[in-house]
Each structure stands twice: as C-alpha cells, then as structure tokens.
C-alpha positions as CSV (number, residue, x, y, z in Angstrom):
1,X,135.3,103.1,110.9
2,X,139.2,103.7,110.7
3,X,139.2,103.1,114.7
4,X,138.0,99.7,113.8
5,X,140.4,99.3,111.1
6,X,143.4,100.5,113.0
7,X,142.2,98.6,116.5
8,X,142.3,95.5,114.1
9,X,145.9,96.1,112.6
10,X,147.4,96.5,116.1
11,X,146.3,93.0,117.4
12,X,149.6,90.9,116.5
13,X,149.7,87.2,115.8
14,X,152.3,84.7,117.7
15,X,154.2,82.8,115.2
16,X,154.9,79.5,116.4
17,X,156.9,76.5,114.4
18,X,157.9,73.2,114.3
19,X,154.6,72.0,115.0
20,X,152.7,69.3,113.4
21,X,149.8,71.2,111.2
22,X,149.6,68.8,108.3
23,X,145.9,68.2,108.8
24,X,143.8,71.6,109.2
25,X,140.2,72.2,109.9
26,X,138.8,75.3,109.7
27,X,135.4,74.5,110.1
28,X,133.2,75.5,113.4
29,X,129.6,75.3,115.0
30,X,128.0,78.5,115.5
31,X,124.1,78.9,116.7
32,X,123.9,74.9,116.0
33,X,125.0,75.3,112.5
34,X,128.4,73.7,111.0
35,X,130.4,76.5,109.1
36,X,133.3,75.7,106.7
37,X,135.1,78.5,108.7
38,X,134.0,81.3,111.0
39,X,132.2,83.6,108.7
40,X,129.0,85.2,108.1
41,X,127.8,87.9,105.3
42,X,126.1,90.4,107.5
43,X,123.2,92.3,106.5
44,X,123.3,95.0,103.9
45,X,121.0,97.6,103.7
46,X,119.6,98.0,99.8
47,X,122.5,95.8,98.6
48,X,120.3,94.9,95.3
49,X,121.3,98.6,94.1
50,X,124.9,97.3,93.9
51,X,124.4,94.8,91.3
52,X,121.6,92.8,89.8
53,X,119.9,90.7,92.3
54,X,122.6,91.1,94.7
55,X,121.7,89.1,98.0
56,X,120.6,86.4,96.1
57,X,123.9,86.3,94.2
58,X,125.7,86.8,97.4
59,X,123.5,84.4,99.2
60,X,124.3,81.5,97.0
61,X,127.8,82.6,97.4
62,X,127.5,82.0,101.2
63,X,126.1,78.3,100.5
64,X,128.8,77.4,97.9
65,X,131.2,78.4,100.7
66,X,129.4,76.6,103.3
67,X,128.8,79.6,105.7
68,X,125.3,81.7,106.4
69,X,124.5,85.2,104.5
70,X,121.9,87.4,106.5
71,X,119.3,89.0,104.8
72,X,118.6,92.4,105.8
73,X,115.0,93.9,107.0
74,X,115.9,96.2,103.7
75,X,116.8,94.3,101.4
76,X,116.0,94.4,97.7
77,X,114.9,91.1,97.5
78,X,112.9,89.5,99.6
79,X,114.0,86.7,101.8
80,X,111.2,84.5,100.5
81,X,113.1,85.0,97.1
82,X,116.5,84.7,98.7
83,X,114.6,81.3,100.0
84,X,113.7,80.2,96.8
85,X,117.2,80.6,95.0
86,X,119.1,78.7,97.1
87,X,118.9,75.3,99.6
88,X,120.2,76.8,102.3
89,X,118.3,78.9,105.0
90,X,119.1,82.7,105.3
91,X,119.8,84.0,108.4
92,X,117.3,87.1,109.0
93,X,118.2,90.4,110.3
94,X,115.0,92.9,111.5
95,X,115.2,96.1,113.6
96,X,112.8,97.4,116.6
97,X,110.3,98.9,114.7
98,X,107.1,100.9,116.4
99,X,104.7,98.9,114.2
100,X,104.8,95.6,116.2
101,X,102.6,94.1,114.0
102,X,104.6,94.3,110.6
103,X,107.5,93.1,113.1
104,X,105.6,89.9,113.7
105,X,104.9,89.6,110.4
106,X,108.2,89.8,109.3
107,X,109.2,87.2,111.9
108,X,106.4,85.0,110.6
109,X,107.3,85.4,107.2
110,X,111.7,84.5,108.1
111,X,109.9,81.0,110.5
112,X,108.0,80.3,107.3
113,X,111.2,79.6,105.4
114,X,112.6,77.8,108.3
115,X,115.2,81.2,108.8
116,X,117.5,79.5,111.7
117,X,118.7,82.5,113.2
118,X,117.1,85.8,113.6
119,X,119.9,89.0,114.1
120,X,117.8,91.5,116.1
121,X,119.8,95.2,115.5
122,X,119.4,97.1,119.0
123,X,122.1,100.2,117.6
124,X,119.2,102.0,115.7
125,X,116.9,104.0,117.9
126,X,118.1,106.8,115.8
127,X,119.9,107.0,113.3
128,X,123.5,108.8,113.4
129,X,125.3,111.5,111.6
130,X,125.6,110.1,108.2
131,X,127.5,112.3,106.2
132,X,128.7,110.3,103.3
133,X,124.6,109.5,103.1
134,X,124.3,113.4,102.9
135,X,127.1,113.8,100.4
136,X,126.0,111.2,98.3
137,X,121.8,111.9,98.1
138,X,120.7,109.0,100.1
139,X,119.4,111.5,102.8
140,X,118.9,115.6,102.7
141,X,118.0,117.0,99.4
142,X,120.7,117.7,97.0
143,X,121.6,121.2,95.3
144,X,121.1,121.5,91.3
145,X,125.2,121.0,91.0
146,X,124.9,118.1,93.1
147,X,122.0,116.3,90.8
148,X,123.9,117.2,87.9
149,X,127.2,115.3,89.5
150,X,124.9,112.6,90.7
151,X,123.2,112.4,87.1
152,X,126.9,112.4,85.7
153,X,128.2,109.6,87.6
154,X,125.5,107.5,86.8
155,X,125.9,108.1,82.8
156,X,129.4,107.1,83.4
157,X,128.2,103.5,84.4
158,X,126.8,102.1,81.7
159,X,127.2,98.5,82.7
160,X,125.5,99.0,86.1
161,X,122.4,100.8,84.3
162,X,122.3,97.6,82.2
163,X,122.6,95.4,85.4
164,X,120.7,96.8,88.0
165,X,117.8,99.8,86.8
166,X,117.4,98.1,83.9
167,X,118.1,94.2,84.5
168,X,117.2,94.2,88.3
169,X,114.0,95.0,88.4
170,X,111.5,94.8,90.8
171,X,114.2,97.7,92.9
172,X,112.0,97.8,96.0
173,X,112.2,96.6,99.6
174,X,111.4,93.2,98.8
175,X,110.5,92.8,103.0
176,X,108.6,96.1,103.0
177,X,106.5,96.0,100.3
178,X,103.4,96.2,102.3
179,X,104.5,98.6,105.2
180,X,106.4,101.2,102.8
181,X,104.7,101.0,99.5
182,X,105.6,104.4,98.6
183,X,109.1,104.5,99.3
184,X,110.8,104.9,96.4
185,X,113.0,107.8,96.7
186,X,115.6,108.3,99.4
187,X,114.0,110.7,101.1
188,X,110.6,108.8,101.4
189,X,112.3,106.0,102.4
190,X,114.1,108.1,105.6
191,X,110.7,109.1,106.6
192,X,109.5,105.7,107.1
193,X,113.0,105.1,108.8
194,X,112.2,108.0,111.1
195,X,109.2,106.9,112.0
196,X,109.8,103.1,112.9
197,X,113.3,103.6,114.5
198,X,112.5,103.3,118.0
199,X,113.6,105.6,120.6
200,X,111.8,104.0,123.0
201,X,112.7,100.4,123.1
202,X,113.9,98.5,125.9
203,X,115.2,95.1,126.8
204,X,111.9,94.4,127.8
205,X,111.3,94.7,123.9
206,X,113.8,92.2,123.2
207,X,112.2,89.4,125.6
208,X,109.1,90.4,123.2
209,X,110.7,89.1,120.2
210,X,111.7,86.2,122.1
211,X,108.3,85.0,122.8
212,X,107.5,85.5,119.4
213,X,110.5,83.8,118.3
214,X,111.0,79.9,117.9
215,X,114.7,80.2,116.7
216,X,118.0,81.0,117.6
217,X,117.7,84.6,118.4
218,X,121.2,86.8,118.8
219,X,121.0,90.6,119.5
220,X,123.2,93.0,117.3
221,X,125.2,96.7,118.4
222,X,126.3,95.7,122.1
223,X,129.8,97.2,122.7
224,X,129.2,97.1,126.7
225,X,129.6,94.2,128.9
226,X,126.8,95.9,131.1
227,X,124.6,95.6,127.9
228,X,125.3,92.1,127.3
229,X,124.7,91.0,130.4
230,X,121.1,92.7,129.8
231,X,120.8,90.4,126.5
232,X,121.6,87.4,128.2
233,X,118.8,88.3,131.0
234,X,116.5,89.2,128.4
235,X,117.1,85.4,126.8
236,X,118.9,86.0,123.7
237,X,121.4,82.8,122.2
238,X,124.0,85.3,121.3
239,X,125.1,88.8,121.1
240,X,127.2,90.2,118.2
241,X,130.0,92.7,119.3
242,X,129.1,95.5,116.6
243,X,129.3,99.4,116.4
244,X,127.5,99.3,113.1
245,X,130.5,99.7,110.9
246,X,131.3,102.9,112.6
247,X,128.2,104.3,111.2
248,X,126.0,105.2,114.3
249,X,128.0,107.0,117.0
250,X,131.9,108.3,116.2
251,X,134.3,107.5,118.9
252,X,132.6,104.9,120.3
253,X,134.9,101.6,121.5
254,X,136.2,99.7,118.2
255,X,134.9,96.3,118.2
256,X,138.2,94.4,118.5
257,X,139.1,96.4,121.6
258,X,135.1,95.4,123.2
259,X,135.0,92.5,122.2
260,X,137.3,90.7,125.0
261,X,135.2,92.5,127.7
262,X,132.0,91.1,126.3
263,X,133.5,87.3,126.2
264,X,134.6,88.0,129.5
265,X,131.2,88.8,131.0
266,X,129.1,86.7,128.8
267,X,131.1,84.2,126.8
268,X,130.1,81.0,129.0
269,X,126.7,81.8,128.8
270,X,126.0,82.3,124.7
271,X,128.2,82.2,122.2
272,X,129.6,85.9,121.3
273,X,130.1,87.2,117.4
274,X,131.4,90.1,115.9
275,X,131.8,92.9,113.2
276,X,133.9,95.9,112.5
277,X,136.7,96.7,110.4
278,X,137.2,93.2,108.9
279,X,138.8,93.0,105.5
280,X,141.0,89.8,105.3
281,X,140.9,85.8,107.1
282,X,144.2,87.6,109.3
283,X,141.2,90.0,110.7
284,X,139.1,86.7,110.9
285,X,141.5,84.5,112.8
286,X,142.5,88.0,115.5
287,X,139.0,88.0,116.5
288,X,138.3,84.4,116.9
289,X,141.3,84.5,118.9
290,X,139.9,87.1,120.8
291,X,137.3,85.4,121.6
292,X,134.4,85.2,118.8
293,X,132.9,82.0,117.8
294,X,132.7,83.4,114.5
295,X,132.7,86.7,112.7
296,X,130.5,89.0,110.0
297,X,131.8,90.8,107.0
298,X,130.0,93.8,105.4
299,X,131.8,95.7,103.3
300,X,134.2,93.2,101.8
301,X,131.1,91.0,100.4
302,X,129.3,94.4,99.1
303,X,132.5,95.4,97.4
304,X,133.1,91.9,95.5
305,X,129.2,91.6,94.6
306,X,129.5,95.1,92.7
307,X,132.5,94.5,91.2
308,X,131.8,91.1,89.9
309,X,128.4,89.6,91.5
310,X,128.8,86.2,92.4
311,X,131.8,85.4,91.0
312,X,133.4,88.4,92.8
313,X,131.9,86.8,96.2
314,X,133.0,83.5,95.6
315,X,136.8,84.7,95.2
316,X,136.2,86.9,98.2
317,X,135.5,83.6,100.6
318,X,138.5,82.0,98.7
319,X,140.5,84.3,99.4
320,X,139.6,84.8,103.0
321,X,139.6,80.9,103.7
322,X,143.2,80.7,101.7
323,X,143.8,83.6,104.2
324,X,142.7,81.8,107.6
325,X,144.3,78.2,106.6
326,X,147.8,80.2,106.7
327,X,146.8,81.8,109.9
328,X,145.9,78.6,111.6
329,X,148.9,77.0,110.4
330,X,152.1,79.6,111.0
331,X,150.4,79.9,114.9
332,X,150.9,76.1,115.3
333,X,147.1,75.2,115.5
334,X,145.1,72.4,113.2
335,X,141.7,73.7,114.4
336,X,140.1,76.6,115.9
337,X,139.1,74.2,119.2
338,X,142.0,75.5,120.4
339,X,142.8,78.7,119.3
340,X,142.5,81.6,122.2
341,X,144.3,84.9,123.3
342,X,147.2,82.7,123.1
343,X,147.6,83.0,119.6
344,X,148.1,86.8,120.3
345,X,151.3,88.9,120.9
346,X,150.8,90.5,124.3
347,X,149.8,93.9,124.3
348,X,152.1,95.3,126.4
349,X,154.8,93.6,124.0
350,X,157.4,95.8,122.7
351,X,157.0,95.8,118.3
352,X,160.7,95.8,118.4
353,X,163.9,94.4,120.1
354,X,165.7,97.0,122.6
C-alpha cells in the first residue's frame, strides 16, 4: 500500500504556460460509456458496515457526478437494490468462485439490471496475509482483552450504532443471501471465502465467463504484461492494472510503476484501467497520463461515505474534479484526447538544478 502511495508521489507533472486552456473538458469514454472525468468507485467489500446503506448512498453519488460506482460480489446491498435507487446502471464486480452455478447466477441477476460492465477479480485464489483483518477481528478469533477493546470502540460510536446496526438493517450480503445464508460473523463468513476462492482457476475460466457474458467484460489484479496479454487472448474488453490495494501479496510491483508495461503490451488492443494508491485528481491525471483510460478509487470513496455518507461522497468527486481541471489546465491541455507521458517529467530528470 505505501509502495503504491510513494510510486504515485514520484511521478512529476510538466508545467507548461502560455497556452490557450480557456475551454476544458474533462469528460472521457470508457467501455462505451461517457464519464464526466476519468473515475470509477471500485468495489468495496462489506462497505454497508461503514454507514447506513452505503453503496447505494455512494452509488447515487457516482450518478450525480456522472461517473460509474461498482458494486462488489460482497456487498451489503444488493445490486438489484443498488438498481432500484438510482437511474443509472452499476457496474458489477464478481470473483472466480468454485460454485459455477451461483456465479451464473450472479451474472444473470447483474444482465437483469442491464449492469454494462462486469469487473471479473483474478488476484483472489487465496487470500493474503491480512493483518490489519487479524488485528481488527474480521479474521482469527480475538482474545478476551481484544473483545473487550473491540466492544469499547464500538460504545464509543454512538452515531454509527444509530446509523448502521440499528438504522441499516438488513446487514447481510445482499448478493449472497442464497449461497451463504449463515454467514453472519466474520469467521463464518472466511469459511465460505476459503472455500469459493479458487486456487485452481485458469484463463480458460475467464473465456467461461465470457461466454456467459453479454457485456463489456474487463479482468481485475493483472500487474504483468505476460498476464495481460493472456486476458486479451482469453477475450476480455479491458484489464485493470490493480494489486488489490496492496492487500494480497507485499512487494509486489506498485501499480503506477506496471501500469506503462501493460499499455505498452496491450493498450491498442483494449482499453487499460487502474487502481492503487489514488487519493487526489493530481493521482488521477498521473495515471491517465501514464496511460489509463480511466482510474478506480477505493479508499477515498469508503472514507467520505463513513464520514458523511453521500454528502461526504459528493464533496469527495468535487474535490477530485476541482483537482483534475487544475491539472489539465497548468500542463497546457483542454482535454484528456491529448494528454500522454508527455505531460510527465522524465524519470531520469534531476528534482533539482545542479
């Protein structure tokens, strides 16, 4: 995670003036969609426990600001709800599970809300050393100390027991209500997790979902060009450049060093997006110019829906759009059509004069 952060803050921005950028556009097509700016909310695992309702709060966030949020596989809410509460069409995210058949059914159900895009993660055939899961009694079983400090931290929250125990109700996977009925507590819900994670999948499994896919399909947790080159073959539309938040496998390649190897081998073929260690439009605009068509935020959309649900979202896109305008503007561009490595410092650059 702070590889990602730090491969992010090296990437330096040419400032270029006296240039015409009265007239801006931010807005881009990604998967055959028009986005106000080159942003998706990515998928969030049990974002609902963060405040009431969350991905549908965060969801019509994403259509006030004229960009996609992905629903997560496990989700609180269902995406048929997600569906309901807003006009436009979540993107759906689903893993590689074991049981194929609750994997077609999952795919049914996203078609039968006309989802556009299905996000296929391919970084899960197990799942990595999760220590701040550990620490914080989402996996492992904690000692009496560490209930009681669990139990205490709760207490301190009133307002969140208001909004989501209490106010949030149904709190269960809203997509999995069928296949893990039972999974209410943490540690239930890692044994389902450990026994649909895949260890065996290939990218034979992805052509699978292909055939049993009528949308735009994109494949998510490819870091090597080698690997993309195997999504393209396999028939995907896209491939997002993603090393899970730096939550599956320390020390692997932060995503804003991969990502120019993957455009490289792949980027005339499908169009290439990305994740990692993305907290500001700056971040947005570096990888763009890096070569993404457009870019997923986690953690920044989590963070804003907890604090302040979808009000806190809503500032959050404001804030990085406010942030991407300037950026566009202060490299001498009016639109992304034109924006490329150019708009970076060499790497090789010296940070300061001899």
């Amino acid at each position: 995670m702070h590889a990602n952060l730090a491969a992010l803050e090296r990437v330096l921005l040419r400032q270029i003036v006296m240039r015409d950028v009265t007239s801006r556009d931010l807005a881009v097509e990604v998967l055959g969609q028009r986005l106000s700016m080159p942003v998706v909310l990515a998928p969030v695992g049990l974002a609902g426990m963060l405040a009431r309702r969350a991905e549908v709060q965060a969801a019509l966030a994403a259509q006030a600001a004229g960009v996609p949020f992905v629903e997560s596989t496990v989700s609180i809410c269902s995406i048929e709800e997600v569906a309901r509460k807003t006009t436009a069409r979540p993107w759906f995210q689903l893993y590689v599970m074991r049981d194929r058949g609750y994997a077609q059914e999952l795919l049914s159900r996203a078609q039968a809300i006309s989802s556009p895009v299905l996000v296929l993660t391919v970084d899960l055939a197990v799942v990595g050393a999760r220590h701040r899961d550990v620490r914080n009694g989402v996996v492992g079983n904690l000692s009496r100390w560490a209930k009681l400090q669990r139990g205490l931290d709760i207490a301190s929250h009133p307002r969140w027991i208001r909004d989501v125990p209490l106010g949030g109700k149904p709190l269960t996977f809203g997509n999995l209500e069928k296949a893990v009925p039972n999974a209410r507590t943490p540690a239930a819900f890692r044994d389902w997790v450990d026994s649909q994670f895949d260890p065996s999948v290939t990218w034979e499994d992805v052509a699978w979902v292909r055939e049993n896919w009528a949308g735009r399909l994109v494949v998510k947790g490819v870091l090597d060009p080698e690997d993309a080159r195997h999504a393209v073959d396999a028939g995907v539309d896209g491939v997002i450049v993603s090393n899970h938040g730096g939550r599956q496998l320390d020390c692997v390649m932060p995503t804003a060093r991969a990502l120019a190897n993957v455009v490289d081998e792949v980027g005339d073929e499908v169009e290439v997006l990305v994740d990692g260690g993305v907290r500001t439009g700056l971040d947005v605009f570096k990888m763009v110019a890096l070569g993404a068509r457009a870019v997923l935020i986690g953690r920044p959309w989590a963070w804003a829906v907890a604090a302040r649900g979808q009000a806190g979202v809503n500032h959050m896109l404001e804030v990085i759009k406010a942030d991407i305008d300037v950026a566009l503007a202060l490299t001498g561009h009016t639109s992304f059509a034109d924006v490329d490595r150019s708009a970076l410092c060499r790497s090789d650059a010296p940070l300061h004069s001899p």
